[in-house]
C-alpha positions in Angstrom: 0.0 0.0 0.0 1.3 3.4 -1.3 1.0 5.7 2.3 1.1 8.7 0.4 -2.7 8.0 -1.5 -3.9 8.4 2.5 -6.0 11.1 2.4 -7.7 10.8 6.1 -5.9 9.4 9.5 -7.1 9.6 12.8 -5.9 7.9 15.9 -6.5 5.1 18.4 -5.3 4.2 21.5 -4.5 0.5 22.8 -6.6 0.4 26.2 -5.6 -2.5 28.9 -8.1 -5.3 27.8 -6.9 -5.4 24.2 -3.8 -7.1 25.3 -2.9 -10.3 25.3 -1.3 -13.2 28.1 1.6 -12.2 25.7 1.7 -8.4 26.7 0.8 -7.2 22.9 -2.8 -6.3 21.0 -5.2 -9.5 20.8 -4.8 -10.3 16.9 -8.9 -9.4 16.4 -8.4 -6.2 18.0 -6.6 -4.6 15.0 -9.5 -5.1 12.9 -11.7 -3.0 15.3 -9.1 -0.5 15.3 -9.3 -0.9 11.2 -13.3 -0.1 11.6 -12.8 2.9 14.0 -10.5 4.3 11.2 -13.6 3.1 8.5 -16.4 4.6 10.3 -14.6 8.3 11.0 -13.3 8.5 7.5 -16.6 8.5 5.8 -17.7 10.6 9.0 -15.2 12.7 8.1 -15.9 13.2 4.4 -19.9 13.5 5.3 -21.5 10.6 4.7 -24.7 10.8 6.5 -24.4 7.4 8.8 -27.1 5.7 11.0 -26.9 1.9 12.3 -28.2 0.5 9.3 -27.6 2.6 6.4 -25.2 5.1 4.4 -27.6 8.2 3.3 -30.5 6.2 4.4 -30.3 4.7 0.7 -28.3 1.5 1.1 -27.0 -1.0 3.7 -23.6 -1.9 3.4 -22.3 -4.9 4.5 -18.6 -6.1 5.0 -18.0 -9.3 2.7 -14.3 -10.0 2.9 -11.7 -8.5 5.4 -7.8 -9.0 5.0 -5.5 -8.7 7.3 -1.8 -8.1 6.9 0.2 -8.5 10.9 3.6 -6.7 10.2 4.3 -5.3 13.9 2.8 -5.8 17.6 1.3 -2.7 19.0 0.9 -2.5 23.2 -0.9 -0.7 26.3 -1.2 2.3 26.1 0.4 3.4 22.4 -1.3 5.5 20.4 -1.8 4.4 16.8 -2.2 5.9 13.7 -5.1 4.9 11.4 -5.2 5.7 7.6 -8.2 4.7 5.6 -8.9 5.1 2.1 -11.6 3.9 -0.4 -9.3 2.1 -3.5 -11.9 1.2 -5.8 -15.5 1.2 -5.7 -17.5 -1.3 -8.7 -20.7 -1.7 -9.7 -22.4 -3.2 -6.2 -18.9 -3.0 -4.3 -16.2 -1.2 -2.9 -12.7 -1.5 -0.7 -11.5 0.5 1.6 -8.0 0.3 2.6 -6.0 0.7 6.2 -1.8 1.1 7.5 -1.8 0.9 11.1 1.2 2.3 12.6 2.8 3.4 15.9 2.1 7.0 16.1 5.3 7.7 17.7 8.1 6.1 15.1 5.5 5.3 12.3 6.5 1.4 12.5 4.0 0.1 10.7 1.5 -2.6 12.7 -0.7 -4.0 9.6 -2.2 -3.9 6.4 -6.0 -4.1 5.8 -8.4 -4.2 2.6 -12.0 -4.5 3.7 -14.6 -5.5 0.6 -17.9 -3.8 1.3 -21.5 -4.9 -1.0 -24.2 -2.1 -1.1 -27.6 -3.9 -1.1 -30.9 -2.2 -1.0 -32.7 -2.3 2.5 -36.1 -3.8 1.3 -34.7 -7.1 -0.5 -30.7 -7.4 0.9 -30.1 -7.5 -2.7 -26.9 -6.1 -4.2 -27.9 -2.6 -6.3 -25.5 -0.5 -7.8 -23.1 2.0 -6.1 -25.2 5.4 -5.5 -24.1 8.3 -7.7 -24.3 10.9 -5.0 -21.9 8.5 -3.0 -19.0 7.8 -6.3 -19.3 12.0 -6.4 -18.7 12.1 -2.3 -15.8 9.5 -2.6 -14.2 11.0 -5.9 -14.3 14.4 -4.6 -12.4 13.2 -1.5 -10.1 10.8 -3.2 -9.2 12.3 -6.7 -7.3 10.0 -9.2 -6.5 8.0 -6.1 -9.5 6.2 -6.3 -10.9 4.1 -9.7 -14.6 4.4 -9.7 -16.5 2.6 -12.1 -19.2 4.8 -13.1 -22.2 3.1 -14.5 -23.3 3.2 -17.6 -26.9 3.6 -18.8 -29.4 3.8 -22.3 -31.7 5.7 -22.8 
């Protein structure tokens, strides 16, 4: 992952009962940490978010997350969390996170989260909303490759 297509970071900090018998982060804390940094980026570049929905249009729902373990984080360090959308698709998109140490920028992992929008009625896939490829391309730029749809008339 290229650090410098970042756009949005915001920070974390490890809190006693995410550590391990070993002294570091429990391995399925990091991917909280991962969502923390998902929810406040699209917070951040106003996305209107409730429990269920993004813009009351669409649920989105996390398909596929990967996680790349480079580095132990521990109590009480502050992290740095960058999230980005890469690409969004037709009925899908990624967003992308680097966890690091906020203090030496050691980097902690690597994670690419795949995300399906459905509609609410039927939990079917639909297509990508326009107003939401505009939000995300006005953010992202060229660092993002949106596939926009293509209709007939």
């Amino acid at each position: 992952m290229d650090k410098s297509k970042f756009k949005y970071k915001t920070q974390v900090r490890v809190r006693n009962y995410e550590v391990d018998w070993q002294g570091i982060v429990h391995n399925g804390n990091y991917l909280l940490y991962f969502e923390v940094g998902r929810v406040e980026y699209l917070k951040h570049i106003g996305a209107k978010l409730d429990l269920n929905t993004i813009r009351g249009e669409s649920k989105v729902v996390l398909v596929r997350n990967e996680i790349d373990y480079k580095a132990p984080a521990s109590f009480d360090q502050l992290l740095n969390v960058y999230t980005r959308i890469s690409f969004i698709k037709n009925s899908s998109f990624a967003m992308e996170g680097i966890l690091e140490k906020a203090d030496d920028g050691v980097i902690i992992a690597l994670n690419t989260a795949y995300h399906v929008w459905l509609d609410p009625a039927t939990d079917r896939p639909k297509t990508v909303g326009t107003d939401f490829r505009k939000l995300i391309e006005g953010f992202e730029g060229n660092d993002c490759d949106i596939l926009w749809p293509t209709y007939t008339v």
